[in-house]
N, C-alpha and C positions, 0 to 999 in steps of 0.2 A: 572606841569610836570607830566611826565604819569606813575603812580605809577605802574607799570611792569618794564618801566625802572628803575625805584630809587630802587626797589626791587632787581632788577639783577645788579646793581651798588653797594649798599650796601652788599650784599653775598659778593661780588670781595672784596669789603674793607672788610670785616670779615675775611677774609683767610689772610688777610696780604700782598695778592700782592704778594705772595713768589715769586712766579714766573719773579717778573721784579728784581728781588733782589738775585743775586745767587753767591756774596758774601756774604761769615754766618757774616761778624761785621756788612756790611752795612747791611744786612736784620733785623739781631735783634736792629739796630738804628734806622730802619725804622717803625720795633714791637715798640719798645720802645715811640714812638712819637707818632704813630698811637694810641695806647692802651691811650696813654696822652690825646690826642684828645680825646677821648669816655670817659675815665674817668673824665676829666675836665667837658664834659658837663652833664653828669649823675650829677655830684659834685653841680655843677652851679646849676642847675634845678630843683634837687631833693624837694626845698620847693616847687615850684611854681605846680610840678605836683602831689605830694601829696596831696595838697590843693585842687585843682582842680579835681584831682580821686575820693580825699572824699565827696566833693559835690554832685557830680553826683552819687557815688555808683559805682566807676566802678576802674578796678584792676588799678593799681601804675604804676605795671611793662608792663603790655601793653602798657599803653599811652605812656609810656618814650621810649619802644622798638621802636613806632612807630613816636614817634620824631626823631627819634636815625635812622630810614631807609630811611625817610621821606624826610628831610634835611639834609642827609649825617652829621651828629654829628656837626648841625649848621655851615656846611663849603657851603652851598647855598648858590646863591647871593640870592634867593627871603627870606629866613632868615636873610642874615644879612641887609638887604635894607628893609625890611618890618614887619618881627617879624614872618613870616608865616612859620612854622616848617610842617604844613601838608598839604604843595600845593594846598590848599581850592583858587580856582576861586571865583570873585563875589567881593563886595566890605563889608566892615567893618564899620558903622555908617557913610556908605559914603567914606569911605577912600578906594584907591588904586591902586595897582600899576603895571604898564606895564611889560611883559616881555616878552622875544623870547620863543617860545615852537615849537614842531613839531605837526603834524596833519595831517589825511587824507582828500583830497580836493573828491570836487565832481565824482572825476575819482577814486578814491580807493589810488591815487598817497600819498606818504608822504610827505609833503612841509614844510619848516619853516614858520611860521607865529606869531605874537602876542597876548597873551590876556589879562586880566583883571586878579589880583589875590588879595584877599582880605591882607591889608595892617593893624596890630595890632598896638598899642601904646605900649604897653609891652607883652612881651611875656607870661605873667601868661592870658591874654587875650584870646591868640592862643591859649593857653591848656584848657581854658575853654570853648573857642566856638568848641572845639572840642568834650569834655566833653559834652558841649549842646547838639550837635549834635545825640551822639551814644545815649543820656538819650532822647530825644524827635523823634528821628525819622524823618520820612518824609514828605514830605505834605499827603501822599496819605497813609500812614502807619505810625502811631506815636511809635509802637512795631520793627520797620523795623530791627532796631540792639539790640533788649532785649536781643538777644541771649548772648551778651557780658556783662551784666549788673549781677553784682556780687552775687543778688538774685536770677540770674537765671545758673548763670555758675560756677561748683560747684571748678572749680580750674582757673588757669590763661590760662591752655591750653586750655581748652574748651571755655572760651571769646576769645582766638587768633583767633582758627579754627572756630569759629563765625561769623567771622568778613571775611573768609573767601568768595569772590565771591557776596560780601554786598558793605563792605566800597571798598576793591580793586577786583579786577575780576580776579588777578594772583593765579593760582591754588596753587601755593606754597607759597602765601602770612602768613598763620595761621603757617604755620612752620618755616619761615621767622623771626616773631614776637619771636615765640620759642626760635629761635636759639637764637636771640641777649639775651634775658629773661635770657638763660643758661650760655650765656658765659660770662656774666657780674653780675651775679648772681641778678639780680635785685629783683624776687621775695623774697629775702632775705632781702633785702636793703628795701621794701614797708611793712616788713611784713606779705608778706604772704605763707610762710612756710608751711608743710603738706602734703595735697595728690596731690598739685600742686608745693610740694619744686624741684628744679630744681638738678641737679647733679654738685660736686662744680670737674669735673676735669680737663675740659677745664681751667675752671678757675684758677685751682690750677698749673697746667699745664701752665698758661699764666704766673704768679705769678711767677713762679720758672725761666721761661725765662727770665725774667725781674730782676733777682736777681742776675743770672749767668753768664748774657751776660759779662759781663768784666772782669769776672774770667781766663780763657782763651781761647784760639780757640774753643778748645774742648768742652768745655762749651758752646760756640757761637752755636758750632753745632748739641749739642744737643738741645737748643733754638729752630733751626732753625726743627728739626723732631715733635718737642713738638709744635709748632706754626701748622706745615701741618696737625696736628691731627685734628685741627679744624673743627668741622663739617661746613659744608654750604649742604644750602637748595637743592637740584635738579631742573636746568633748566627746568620749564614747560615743555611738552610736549605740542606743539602746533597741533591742529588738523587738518585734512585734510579736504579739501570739494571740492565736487565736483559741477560747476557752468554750469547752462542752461542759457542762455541768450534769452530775449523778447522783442518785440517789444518794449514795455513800453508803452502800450494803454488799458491792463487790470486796470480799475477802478475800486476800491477794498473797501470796509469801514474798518473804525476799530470794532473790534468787542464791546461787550458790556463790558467786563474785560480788554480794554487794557490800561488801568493807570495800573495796577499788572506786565507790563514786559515793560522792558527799553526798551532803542535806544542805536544800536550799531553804532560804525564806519564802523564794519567791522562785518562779522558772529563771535561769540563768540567764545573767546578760540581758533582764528585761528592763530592771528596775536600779537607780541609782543608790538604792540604801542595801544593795544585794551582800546578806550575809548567808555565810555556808559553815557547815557543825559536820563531825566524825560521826559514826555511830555511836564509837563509845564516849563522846564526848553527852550524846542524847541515852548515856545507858544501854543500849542493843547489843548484845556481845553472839545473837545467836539467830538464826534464819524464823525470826519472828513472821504472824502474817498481821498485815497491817488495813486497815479499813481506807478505801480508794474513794473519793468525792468529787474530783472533778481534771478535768483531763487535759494540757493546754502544748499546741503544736505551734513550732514558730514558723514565722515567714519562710520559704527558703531551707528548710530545714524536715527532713521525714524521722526527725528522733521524738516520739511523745513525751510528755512531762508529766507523770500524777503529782495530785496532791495527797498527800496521804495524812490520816493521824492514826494514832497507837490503841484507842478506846474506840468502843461503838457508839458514845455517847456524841453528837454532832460537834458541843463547844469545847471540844476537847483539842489541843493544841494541833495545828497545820502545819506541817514542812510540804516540801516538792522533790521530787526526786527522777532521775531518765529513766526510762522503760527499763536498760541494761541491768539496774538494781532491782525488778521486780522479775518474776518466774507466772508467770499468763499461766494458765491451764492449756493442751495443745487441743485444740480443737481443727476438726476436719469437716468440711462443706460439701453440699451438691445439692443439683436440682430435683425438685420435685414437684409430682401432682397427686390429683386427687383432691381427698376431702376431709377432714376429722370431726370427730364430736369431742366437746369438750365436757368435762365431770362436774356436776352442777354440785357434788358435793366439796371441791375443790379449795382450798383455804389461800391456792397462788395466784398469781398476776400474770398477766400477758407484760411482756418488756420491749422496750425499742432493741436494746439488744441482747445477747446472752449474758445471761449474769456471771461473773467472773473471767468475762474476754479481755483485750484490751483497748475494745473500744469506749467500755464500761456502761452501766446500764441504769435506765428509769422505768420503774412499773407504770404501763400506760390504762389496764385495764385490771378489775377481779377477774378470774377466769368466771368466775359464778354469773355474774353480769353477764356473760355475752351466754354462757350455756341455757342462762332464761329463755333467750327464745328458743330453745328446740332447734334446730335446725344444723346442720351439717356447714362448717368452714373450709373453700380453696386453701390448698397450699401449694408455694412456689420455693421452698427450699427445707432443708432437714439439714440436720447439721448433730455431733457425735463427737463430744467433749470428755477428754481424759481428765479425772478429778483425783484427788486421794482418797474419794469415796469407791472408786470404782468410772465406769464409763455413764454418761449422761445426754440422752436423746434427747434433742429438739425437733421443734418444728415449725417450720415462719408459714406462720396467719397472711396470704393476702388475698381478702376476701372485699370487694368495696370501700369501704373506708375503716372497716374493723382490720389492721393491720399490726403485725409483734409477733413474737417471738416465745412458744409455751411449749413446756416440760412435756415430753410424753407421760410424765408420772399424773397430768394432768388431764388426761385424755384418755373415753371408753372405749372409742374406736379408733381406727387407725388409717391412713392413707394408703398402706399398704401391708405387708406381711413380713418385708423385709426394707428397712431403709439403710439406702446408698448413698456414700458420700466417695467424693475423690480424692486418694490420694498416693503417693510413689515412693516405691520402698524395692530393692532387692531382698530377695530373700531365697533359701536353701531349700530345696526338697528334702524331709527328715524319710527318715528308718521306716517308721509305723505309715509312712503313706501307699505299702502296698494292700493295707487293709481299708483306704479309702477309693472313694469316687471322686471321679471330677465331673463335674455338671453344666450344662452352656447355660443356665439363668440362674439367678438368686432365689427369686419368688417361688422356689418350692424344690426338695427335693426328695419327693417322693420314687415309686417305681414308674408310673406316668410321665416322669422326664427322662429326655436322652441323657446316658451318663457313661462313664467312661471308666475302664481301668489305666494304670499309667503307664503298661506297655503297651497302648493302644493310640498313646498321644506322641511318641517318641518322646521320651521323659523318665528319667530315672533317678535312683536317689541321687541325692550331693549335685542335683543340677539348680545353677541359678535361674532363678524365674524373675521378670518384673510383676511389679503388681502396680494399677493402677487407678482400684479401684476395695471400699471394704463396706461390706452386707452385714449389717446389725438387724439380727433376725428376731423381732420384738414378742413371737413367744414364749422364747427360752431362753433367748439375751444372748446368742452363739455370737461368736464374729465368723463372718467368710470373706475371702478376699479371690477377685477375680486378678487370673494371673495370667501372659505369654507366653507362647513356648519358645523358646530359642531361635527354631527352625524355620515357622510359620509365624502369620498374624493369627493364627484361632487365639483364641480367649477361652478361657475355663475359669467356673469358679467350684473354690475348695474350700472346706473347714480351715480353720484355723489351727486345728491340730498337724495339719497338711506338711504346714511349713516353720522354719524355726524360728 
């Protein structure tokens, strides 16, 4: 079950429900039995989770709080049909058991569906394969929840807020845990009292309703003002995002860090059914590349979100995932003019953006279609994209309303003879550069252009150069890069063989 919802189910049950109850006898009979329910299983449980807290080193009254939101005060069916008090999926030395749950399908939709939840033999089990859990960590981080472990959390509040956006992803989960800690005073009950001792007025306030309900009305109804005092947690604020949609033909890798950031259902913090998976929990054990369909940025926030699936086939399952986990191809930009012809034998598309960036991209035209008319396209930009095929030329179409983004592999002529993009790098003067030139333009280096040897620039080997600029010379595919001297503003440009 999807701990956002058992989170904002159990706040409702903490308030008492006043709300469906607005006669003050039936409310405070309803106090009365509700508070029995939580008390009974505090009562009930209190050996098996102190047992199990001390094991592990980990506070009393979190575990129990989060028994206590987990499994609605053991009134779950997967609790009482299984022993499972913290909706842990998977099975149990092989043991377990089916249940209806909701979920997002491959469309983003919520569907009902079933699945696997690991099934206890006794409940001291549950508290301590929970216990296991927060003390050992993950496959990929064995520290993942220290934050909660009692040598490292100097009170109960700071393992709650620990655990916040770790164990649950609900932004109000660590306060969640709080609340129930205060109003049942558990930290008292676990012993652990002090800079983490909780405030007894809730409690004292529960207590007194519970004393007075049958004394008379009046009484009832002061119950009933003393029960609304009840703190509960604030309804997350879920986030807004806004969604670009793509083709779904950007093939993308994982990057080198992406075991460090889950899998969502859904962009993070958007949605209140928000479920998140391991790699290896979805099978990925190795920097796979994955098919990108659509692209989604929050309010407030400059991290992107893809959605990605495993197959090319579109209805093939959707997770989400931050940029951090995905490796962009590096691509490099700059301005340009002139004109191109496009290849009218051509089998590619003009794109809104470069295929494989991460902006992500839609085919907006066939190249063939616009090479029909004959005639020559403006361009306002070129751009030089590092693949694992090799290096990859662009060039953006802005011609009238014919506008995107096409492959030079797509193109008879060209804009120029060499295309420039920006960008900044140091780099070394090598050995073999007193057998080269240095030349003041790109577009050609024949004996026609002024050109230089490099005791002639002040410049020798093992000198650092900036560079701020690199020349993809499109008849032979060379790289050059315009570089500074140290001493002056000149500018030269060199081979690539120039520098290391």
């Amino acid at each position: 079950m999807n701990k956002i919802i058992k989170y904002a189910l159990t706040a409702l049950l903490v308030t008492g429900m006043g709300v469906l109850f607005t006669v003050f006898s039936a409310q405070s009979t309803y106090q009365q039995a509700y508070a029995s329910t939580a008390s009974s299983f505090i009562s009930k449980y209190q050996s098996d989770v102190t047992k199990a807290s001390s094991k592990y080193n980990l506070y009393g009254s979190v575990m129990m709080a989060q028994a206590g939101l987990e499994s609605g005060w053991g009134q779950s069916q997967l609790t009482t049909e299984a022993n499972n008090f913290f909706g842990i999926k998977g099975a149990y030395n092989g043991a377990s058991v089916s249940m209806p749950t909701t979920e997002y399908n491959s469309n983003g939709q919520m569907i009902n569906t079933t699945a696997n939840f690991k099934k206890y033999p006794t409940a001291y089990a549950s508290f301590a394969d929970n216990g296991s859990t927060l003390r050992n960590g993950t496959s990929w981080d064995s520290k993942y929840y220290s934050g909660s472990w009692k040598e490292n959390a100097a009170t109960y509040q700071d393992a709650a807020n620990a655990l916040t956006g770790k164990y649950a992803t609900a932004p109000g989960y660590g306060q969640s845990l709080i609340t129930v800690i205060q109003t049942y005073n558990l930290d008292q009950l676990f012993g652990e009292t002090g800079n983490g001792s909780s405030t007894s007025s809730v409690s004292d306030s529960s207590s007194s309703a519970s004393q007075s309900s049958s004394a008379s009305p009046s009484s009832a109804s002061s119950a009933t003002s003393s029960s609304a005092a009840t703190p509960v947690p604030a309804a997350p604020k879920l986030a807004k995002v806004k969604y670009y949609k793509a083709s779904g033909k950007d093939l993308v890798p994982l990057s080198s860090k992406y075991k460090k950031y889950y899998v969502y259902n859904h962009v993070k913090g958007s949605t209140t059914s928000e479920k998140r998976y391991t790699w290896s929990q979805l099978g990925v054990n190795s920097r796979v590349q994955v098919y990108l369909d659509m692209r989604g940025v929050k309010a407030n926030s400059s991290t992107n979100w893809y959605r990605l699936r495993f197959y090319s086939n579109a209805s093939a399952k959707k997770f989400w995932v931050s940029a951090p986990a995905l490796s962009f191809a590096t691509t490099y930009s700059g301005t340009a003019t002139g004109a191109l012809t496009p290849s009218k034998s051509s089998s590619g598309y003009i794109y809104n953006h470069i295929v494989g960036s991460s902006y992500l991209s839609k085919p907006l035209k066939k190249v063939k279609t616009i090479a029909a008319a004959n005639k020559g396209y403006n361009v306002n930009k070129t751009a030089l994209q590092k693949t694992s095929r090799g290096l990859v030329l662009w060039y953006r179409i802005a011609d009238g309303k014919t506008k995107g983004w096409i492959k030079a592999s797509d193109v008879v002529s060209y804009p120029g003879s060499v295309a420039v993009v920006n960008h900044s790098e140091t780099k070394l003067i090598l050995k073999n550069a007193d057998s080269n030139y240095l030349y003041e333009h790109a577009n050609s280096t024949g004996n026609l252009q002024k050109h230089y040897k490099l005791n002639q620039v002040d410049l020798q080997i093992g000198t650092k150069v900036k560079v701020d600029k690199i020349g993809y010379k499109v008849s032979d595919h060379s790289l050059w890069y315009r570089i500074s001297t140290p001493s002056s503003s000149a500018k030269y440009w060199v081979s690539s063989t120039f520098l290391s």
